[in-house]
C-alpha positions in Angstrom: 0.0 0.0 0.0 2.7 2.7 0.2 3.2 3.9 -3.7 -1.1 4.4 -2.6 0.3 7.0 0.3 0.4 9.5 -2.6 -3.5 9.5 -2.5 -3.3 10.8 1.1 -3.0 14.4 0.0 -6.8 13.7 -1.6 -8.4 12.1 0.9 -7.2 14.9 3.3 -9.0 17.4 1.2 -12.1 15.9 0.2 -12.1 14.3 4.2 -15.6 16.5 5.0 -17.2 14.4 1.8 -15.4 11.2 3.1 -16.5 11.8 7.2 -20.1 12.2 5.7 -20.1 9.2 3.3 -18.5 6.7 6.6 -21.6 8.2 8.3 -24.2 7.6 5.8 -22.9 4.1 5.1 -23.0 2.8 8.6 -26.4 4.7 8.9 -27.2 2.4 5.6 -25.6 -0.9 6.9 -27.4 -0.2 10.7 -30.8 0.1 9.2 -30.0 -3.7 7.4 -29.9 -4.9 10.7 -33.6 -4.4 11.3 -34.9 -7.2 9.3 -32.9 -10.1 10.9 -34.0 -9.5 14.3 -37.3 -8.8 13.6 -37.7 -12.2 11.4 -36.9 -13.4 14.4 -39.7 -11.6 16.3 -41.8 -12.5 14.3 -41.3 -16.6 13.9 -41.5 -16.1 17.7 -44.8 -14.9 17.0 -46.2 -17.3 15.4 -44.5 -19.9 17.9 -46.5 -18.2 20.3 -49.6 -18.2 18.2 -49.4 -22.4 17.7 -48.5 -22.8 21.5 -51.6 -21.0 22.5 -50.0 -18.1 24.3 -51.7 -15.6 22.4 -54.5 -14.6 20.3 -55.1 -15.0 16.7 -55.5 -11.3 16.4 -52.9 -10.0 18.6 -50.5 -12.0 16.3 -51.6 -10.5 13.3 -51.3 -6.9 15.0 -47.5 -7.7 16.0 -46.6 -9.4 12.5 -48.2 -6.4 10.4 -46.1 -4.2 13.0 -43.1 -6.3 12.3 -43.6 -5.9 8.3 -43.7 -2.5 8.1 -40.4 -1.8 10.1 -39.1 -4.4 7.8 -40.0 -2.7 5.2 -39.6 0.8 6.5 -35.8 0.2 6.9 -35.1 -1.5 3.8 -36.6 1.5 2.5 -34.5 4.1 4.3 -31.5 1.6 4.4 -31.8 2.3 0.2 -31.8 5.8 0.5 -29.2 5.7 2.6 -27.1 3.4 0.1 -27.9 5.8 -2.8 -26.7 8.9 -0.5 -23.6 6.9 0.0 -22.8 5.8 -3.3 -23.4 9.6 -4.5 -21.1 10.9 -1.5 -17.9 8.5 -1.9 -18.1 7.2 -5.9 -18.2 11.6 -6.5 -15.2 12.0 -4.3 -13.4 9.4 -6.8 -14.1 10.8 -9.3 -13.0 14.6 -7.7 -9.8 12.5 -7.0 -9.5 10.6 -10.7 -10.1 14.6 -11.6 -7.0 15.9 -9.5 -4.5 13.3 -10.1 -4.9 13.7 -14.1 -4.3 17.2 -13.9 -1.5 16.8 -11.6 0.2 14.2 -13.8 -0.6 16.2 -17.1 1.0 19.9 -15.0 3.9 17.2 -14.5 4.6 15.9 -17.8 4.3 19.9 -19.6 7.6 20.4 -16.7 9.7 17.5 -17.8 12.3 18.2 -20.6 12.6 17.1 -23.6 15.1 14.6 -22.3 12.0 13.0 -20.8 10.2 12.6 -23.5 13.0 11.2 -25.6 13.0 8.6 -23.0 9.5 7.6 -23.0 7.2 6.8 -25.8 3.6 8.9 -26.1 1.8 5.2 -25.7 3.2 4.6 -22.1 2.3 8.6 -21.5 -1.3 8.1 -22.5 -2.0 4.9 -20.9 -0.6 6.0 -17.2 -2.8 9.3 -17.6 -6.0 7.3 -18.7 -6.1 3.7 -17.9 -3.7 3.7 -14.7 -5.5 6.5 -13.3 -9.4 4.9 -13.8 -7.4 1.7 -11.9 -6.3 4.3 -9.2 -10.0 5.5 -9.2 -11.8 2.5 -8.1 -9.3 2.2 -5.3 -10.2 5.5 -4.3 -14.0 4.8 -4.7 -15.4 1.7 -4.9 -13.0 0.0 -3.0 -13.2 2.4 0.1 -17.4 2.6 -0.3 -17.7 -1.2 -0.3 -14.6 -1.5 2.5 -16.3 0.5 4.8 -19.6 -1.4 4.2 -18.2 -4.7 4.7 -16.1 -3.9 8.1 -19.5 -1.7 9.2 -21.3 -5.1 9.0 -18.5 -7.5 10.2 -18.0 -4.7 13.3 -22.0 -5.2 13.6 -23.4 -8.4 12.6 -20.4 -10.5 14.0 -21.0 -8.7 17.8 -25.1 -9.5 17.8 -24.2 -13.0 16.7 -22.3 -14.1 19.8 -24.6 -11.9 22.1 -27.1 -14.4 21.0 -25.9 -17.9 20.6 -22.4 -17.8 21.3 -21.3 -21.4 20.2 -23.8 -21.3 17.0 -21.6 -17.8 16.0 -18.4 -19.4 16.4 -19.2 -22.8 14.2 -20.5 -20.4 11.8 -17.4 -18.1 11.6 -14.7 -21.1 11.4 -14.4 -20.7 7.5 -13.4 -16.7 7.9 -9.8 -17.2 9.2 -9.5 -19.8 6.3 -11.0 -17.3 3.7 -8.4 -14.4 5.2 -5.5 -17.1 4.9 -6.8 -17.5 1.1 -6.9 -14.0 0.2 -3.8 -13.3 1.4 -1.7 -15.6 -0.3 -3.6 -14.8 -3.8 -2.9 -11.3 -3.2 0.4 -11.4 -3.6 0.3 -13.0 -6.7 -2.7 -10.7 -8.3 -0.4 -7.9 -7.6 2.4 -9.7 -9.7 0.2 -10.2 -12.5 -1.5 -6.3 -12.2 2.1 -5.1 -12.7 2.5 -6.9 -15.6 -0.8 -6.6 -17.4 -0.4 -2.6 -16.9 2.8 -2.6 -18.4 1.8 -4.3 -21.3 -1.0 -2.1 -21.9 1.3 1.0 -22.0 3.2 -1.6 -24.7 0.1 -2.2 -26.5 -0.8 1.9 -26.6 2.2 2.8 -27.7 2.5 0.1 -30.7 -1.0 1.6 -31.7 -0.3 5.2 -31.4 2.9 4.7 -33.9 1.3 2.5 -36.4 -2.1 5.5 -36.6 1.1 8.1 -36.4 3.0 6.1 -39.1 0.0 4.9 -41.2 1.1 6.9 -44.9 4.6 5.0 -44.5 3.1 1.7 -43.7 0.7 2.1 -47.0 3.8 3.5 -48.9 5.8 0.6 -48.7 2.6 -2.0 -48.2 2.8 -3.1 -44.9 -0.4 -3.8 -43.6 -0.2 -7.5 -43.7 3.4 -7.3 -41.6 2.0 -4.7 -39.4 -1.6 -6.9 -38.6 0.8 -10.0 -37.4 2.7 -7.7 -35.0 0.0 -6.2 -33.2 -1.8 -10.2 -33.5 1.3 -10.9 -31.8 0.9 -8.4 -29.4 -2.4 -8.8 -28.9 -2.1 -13.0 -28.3 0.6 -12.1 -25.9 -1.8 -9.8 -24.0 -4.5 -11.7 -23.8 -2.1 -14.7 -21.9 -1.0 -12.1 -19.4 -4.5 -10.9 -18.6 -5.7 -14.5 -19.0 -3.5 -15.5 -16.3 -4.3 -12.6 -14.0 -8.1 -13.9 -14.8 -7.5 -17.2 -13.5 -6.4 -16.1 -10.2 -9.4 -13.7 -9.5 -11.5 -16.4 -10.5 -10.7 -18.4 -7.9 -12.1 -15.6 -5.2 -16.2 -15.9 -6.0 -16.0 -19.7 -5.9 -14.2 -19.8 -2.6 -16.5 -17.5 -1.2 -19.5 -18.8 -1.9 -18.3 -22.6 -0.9 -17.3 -21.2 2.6 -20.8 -19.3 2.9 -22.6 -22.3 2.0 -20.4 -24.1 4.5 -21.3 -21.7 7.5 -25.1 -22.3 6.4 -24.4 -25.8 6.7 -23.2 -25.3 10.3 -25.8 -22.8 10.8 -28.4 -25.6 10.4 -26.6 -28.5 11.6 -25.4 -27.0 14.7 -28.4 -24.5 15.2 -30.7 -27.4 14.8 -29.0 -29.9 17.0 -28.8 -26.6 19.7 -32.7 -26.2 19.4 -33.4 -29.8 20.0 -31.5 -29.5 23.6 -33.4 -26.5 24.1 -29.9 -24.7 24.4 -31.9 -21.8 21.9 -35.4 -20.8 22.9 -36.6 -20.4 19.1 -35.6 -22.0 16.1 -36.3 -18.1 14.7 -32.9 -18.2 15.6 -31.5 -20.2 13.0 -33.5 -18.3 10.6 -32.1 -15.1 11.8 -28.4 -16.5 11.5 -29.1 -18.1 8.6 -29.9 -14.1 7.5 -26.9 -12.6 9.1 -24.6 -15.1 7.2 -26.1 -14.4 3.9 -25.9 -11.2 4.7 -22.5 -10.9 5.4 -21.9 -13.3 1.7 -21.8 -10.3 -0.3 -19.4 -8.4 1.8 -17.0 -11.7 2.4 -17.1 -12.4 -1.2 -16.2 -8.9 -2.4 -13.3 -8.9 -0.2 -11.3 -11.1 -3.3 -12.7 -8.2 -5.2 -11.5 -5.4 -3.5 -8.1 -7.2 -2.8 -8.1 -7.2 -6.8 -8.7 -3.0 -6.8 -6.6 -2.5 -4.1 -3.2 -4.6 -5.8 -4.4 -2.9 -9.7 -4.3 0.0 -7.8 -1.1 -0.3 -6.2 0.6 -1.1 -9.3 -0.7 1.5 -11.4 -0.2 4.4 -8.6 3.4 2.8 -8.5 3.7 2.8 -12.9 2.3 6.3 -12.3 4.6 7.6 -9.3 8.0 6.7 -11.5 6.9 9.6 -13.5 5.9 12.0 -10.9 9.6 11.7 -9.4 10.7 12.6 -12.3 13.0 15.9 -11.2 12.6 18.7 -14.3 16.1 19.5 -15.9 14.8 22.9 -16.5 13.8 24.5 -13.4 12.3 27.9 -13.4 14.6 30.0 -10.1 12.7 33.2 -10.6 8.9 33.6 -9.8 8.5 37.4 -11.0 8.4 38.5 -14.5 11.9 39.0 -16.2 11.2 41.6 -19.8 13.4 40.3 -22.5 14.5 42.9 -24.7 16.6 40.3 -27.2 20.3 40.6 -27.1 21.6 37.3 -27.1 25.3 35.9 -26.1 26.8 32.5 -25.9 29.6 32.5 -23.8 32.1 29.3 -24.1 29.2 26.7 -24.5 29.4 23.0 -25.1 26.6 20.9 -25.2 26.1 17.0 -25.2 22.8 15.1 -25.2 22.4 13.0 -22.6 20.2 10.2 -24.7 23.0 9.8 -27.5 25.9 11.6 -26.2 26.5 13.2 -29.1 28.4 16.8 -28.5 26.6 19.0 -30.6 28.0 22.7 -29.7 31.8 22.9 -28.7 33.1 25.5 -27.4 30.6 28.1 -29.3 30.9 32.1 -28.8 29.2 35.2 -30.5 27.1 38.0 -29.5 23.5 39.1 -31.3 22.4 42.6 -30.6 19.1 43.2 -29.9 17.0 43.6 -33.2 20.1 42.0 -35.3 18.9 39.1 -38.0 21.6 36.5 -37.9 21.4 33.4 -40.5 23.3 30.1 -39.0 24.6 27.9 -42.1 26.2 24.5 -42.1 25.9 21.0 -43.0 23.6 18.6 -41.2 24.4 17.6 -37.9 26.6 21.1 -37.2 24.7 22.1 -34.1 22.7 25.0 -36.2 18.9 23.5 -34.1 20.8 23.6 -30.7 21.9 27.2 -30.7 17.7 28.0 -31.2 16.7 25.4 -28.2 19.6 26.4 -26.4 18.3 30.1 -26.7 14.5 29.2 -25.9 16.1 26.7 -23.2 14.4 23.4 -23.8 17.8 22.5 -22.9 20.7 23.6 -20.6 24.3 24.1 -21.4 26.6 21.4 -20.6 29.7 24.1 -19.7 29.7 27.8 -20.6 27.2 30.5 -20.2 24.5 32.0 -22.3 23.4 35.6 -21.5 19.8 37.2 -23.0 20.1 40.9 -22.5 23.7 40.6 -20.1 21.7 38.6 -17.7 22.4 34.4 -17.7 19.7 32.3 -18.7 18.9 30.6 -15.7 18.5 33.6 -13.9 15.4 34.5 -16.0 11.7 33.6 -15.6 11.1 30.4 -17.9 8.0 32.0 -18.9 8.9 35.2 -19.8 11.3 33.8 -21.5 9.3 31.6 -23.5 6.8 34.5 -24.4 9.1 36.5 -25.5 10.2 34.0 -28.4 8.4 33.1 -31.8 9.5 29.7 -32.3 9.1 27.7 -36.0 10.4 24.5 -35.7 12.2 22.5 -38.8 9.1 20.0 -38.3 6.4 22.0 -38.5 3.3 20.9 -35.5 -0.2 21.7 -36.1 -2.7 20.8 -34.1 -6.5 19.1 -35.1 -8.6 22.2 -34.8 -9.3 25.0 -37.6 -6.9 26.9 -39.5 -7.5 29.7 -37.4 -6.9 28.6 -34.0 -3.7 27.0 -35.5 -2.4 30.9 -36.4 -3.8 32.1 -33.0 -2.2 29.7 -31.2 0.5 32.0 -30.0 -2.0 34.9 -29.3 -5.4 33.8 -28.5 -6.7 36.9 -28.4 -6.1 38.1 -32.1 -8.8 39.5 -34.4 -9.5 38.1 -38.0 -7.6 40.9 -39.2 -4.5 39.8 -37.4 -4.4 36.2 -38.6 -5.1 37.0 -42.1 -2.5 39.6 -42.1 -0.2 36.8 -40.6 -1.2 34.1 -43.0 -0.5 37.1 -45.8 3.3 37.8 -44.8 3.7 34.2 -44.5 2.2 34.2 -48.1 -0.1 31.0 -47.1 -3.2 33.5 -46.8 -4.0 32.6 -50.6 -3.9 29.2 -50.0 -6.1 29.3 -47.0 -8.8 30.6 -49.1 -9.0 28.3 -51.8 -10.1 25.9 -49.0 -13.9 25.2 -48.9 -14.4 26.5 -45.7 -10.8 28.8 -45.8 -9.9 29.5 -42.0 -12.4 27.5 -40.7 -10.7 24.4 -42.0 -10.2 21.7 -39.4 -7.3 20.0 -40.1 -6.5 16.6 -39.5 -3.7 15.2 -36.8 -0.4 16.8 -36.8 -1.7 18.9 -40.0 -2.0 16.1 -41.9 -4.1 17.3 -44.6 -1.9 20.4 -45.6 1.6 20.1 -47.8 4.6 20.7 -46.4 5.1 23.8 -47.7 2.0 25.2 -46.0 2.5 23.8 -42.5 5.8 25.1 -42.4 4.0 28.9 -43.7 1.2 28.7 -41.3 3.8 27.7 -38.8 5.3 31.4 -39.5 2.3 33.0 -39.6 1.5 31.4 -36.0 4.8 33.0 -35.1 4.4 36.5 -36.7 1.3 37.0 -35.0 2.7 36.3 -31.8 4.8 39.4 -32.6 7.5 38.4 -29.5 10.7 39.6 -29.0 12.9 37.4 -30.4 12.1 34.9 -33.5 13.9 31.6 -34.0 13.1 30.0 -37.5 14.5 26.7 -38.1 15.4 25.5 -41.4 11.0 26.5 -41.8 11.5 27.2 -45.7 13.2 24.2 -46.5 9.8 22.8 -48.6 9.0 25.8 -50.2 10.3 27.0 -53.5 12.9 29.5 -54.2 10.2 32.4 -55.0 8.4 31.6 -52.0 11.5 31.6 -49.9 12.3 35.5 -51.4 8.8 36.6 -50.6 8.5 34.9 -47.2 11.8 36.6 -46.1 11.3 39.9 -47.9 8.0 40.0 -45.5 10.1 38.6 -42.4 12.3 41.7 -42.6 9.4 43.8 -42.6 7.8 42.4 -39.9 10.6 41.2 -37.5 12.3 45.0 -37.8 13.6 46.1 -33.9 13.5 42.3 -33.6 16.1 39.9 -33.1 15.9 36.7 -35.3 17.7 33.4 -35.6 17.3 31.8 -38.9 18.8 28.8 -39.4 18.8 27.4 -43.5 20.9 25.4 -45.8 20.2 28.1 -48.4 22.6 31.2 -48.9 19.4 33.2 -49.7 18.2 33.2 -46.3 21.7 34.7 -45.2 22.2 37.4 -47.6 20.2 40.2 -45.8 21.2 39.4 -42.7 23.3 41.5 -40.5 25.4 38.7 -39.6 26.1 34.9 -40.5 27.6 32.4 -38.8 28.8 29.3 -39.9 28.9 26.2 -38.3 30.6 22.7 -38.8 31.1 19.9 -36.4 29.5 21.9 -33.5 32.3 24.8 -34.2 31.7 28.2 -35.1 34.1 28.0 -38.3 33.0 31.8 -39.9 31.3 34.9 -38.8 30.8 37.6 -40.6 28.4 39.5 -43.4 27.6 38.1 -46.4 29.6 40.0 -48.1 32.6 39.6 -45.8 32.0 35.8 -46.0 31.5 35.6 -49.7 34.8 37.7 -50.2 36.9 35.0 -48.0 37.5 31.6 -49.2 36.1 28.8 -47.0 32.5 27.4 -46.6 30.1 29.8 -47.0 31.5 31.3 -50.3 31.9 27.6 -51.7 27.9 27.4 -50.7 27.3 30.5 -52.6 28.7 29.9 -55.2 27.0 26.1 -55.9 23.8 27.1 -54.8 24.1 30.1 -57.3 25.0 28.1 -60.2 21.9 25.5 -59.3 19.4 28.6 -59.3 21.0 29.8 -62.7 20.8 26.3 -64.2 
């Protein structure tokens, strides 16, 4: 039970709900109690009725009386139940309500380290299907374990108050049914781990193939792909299959020692009548009642040992990722204003899932509202300077300053506001056109995004679409060309209109005319601004105020494009091919 301690925090604030639902439940489980006495009553009744010690109409009197409170508290004992069911099943679901949002606050702190670590099936699955199991520990486990000990504390008392050696026959099987339940426990907890884990194998499996699906068609797939997740699928049905076969061995057990406590009930209780040791053989019917009675709750106790251990192992699955520490940690709580001169002082950078060092030793200095273009081959370290500036990532040695002040001494959020961000792969979300622009400025009127989507020059686009900004997309922007997710992109990040703008590599699938339009419009628009661009192409560098060229993680040139293109070395070797392709 102690990865379930985490719930504590929970139950502590939803306690008043809690104390109220303990109160209406033994309320409930009290009023039960009525009937088996009063069955009692009245076969004593009707006892006295054949032995002549009372009138035929007096024992009508007292066994109508008898009916109605039987009837009366089954009645209220109902309501009861249905106030307790709404009162403790709600407070689950308050709790199922709090824990999601505290995972999902978790997971948007963690790196990206993190989620280079872990796949988006295992995320999903300890956010959904761990959490329900966490859930029915927190609900109908605790509503139905607080029944069951309210009528054990209850029934089990009244049953020894009134024949004292007829109780004890009839509660022999108990210790054996606790000895049971403990020793399958242990392995249903075994087998939870492992059928949760698989799940989150399952999910993720799923998630990639829906993800993957155009590849999969491309290259014909299908038939390989349905064998895999057969595979998967046979594998998980053993695993839960042999989690199965130990929970069904609870219900049977149950009910074989319930029926044995009614065999001593009526053995034992008859034999006791007989030798006039019990006055009324109502007795044995109000035992027989007490035991049945308490079948439910003995029986469910294999079921709520099955919660309790699912529950344990998903809190536990769940728990891993909530001690995850973030890498990035935000040290200032006030607002830091980021005006947009950058410098990178000495850094070196190596990523801790490859360790690969991507940035050696780097060091320049942007002036606020400066456009610098960062050129070199693939692999040169060109996408790490931009998430080293918007710090998804922190330096392995060296410093980075924004505005003479270190990174880590700024506010992670104004940070992060401050930045227009394009990514090489370009993310859109399944909603409309529209909210995909206003994603960085929710507020924006119509005018904005269109004037957006116009300097990005994807406004033209848009609205040969049949229902032009209104367009939902489909996942990840699936429906659109590359060209235009990588344009909206932009436009998302010109309407934002932050401080600093980091493009990377975001016109690589757009033509050459394109390209000279997009960044004729990105001067415009990004004046007094300072902007990263990051490209393969020369053209991108050309109006810059400052280029700098990267190879193996090293800055190898810095300079203007014309100072560059009047050295020999990389860039003017670029220029000059890239030149000759456009003239050709």
């Amino acid at each position: 039970m102690k990865e379930l301690k985490h719930l504590n925090k929970y139950f502590k604030k939803y306690w008043r709900k809690l104390v109220i639902g303990l109160f209406i439940t033994i309320v409930a489980r009290i009023l039960q109690l009525v009937m088996p006495s009063y069955v009692k009553q009245s076969i004593g009744v009707i006892e006295d009725f054949m032995a002549s010690k009372i009138a035929e109409s007096t024992a009508k009197e007292l066994l109508m009386e008898y009916i109605l409170i039987i009837v009366g508290a089954a009645l209220l004992s109902g309501v009861f139940t249905f106030l307790m069911r709404q009162t403790i099943i709600n407070v689950s679901r308050y709790i199922e309500y709090d824990l999601k949002n505290e995972i999902f606050d978790h997971y948007q702190l963690l790196s990206l380290n993190f989620y280079k670590r872990n796949r988006t099936g295992d995320l999903m699955n300890r956010i959904s299907e761990d959490v329900s199991q966490v859930r029915m520990y927190a609900g109908p486990a605790l509503m139905y374990g607080i029944n069951t000990l309210t009528l054990f504390a209850c029934i089990i008392p009244i049953m020894f108050l009134t024949a004292p050696t007829l109780a004890a026959y009839t509660l022999i099987p108990l210790p054996i049914l606790s000895v049971l339940i403990y020793k399958i426990s242990k392995v249903i907890h075994q087998r939870s781990t492992v059928v949760q884990q698989y799940l989150s194998t399952l999910s993720t499996f799923t998630q990639e193939v829906f993800s993957g699906v155009s590849v999969i068609k491309a290259y014909a797939l299908e038939p390989q792909t349905n064998s895999d997740l057969t595979q998967l699928a046979i594998e998980g049905k053993n695993k839960s299959m042999a989690l199965a076969k130990v929970n069904a061995w609870f219900f049977p057990l149950m009910i074989l020692l319930i029926g044995v406590s009614n065999i001593f009930v009526i053995y034992i209780g008859g034999r006791q009548y007989l030798n006039g040791e019990i006055e009324s053989y109502g007795v044995i019917a109000e035992f027989i009642i007490y035991v049945n009675m308490l079948t439910w709750p003995v029986a469910i106790i294999g079921w709520l040992t099955s919660i309790v251990q699912r529950a344990e192992a998903s809190q536990k699955r769940i728990n891993e990722f909530l001690q995850e520490s973030a890498d990035i940690r935000n040290s200032v709580d006030k607002d830091t204003p980021i005006v947009g001169k950058i410098e990178f002082k000495n850094v070196s950078f190596t990523y801790e899932d490859t360790n690969i060092t991507a940035l050696k030793n780097i060091s320049f200095t942007i002036n606020a509202g400066e456009t610098v273009a960062i050129l070199g081959k693939t692999g040169s370290g060109k996408s790490t300077i931009l998430d080293l500036v918007a710090r998804l990532y922190d330096v392995s040695s060296g410093e980075i300053l924004i505005d003479d002040v270190p990174i880590k001494e700024l506010n992670v959020n104004s940070l992060r506001k401050a930045i227009g961000a394009v990514p090489q792969d370009a993310f859109l979300f399944s909603d409309t056109i529209k909210n995909n622009i206003k994603f960085g400025k929710e507020d924006a009127t119509d005018e904005e995004v269109v004037e957006a989507a116009t300097n990005a020059v994807v406004h033209e686009n848009i609205k040969g679409f049949s229902k032009g900004y209104d367009t939902v997309l489909g996942e990840r922007g699936i429906t659109l060309s590359g060209g235009q997710k990588q344009r909206i992109s932009i436009a998302r990040a010109l309407l934002k209109d932050p401080e600093i703008y980091l493009f990377d590599d975001c016109l690589s699938a757009v033509d050459t005319e394109t390209e000279e339009e997009i960044l004729n419009n990105l001067k415009k628009a990004s004046q007094q601004k300072t902007t990263l661009i990051v490209s393969h192409r020369v053209s991108s560098a050309k109006n810059a105020d400052k280029v700098l060229v990267l190879e193996d993680g090293r800055l190898l040139q810095e300079g203007t494009h014309e100072q560059l293109n009047a050295q020999n070395g990389y860039y003017k070797n670029l220029y000059a091919t890239q030149l000759s392709e456009k003239e050709n």
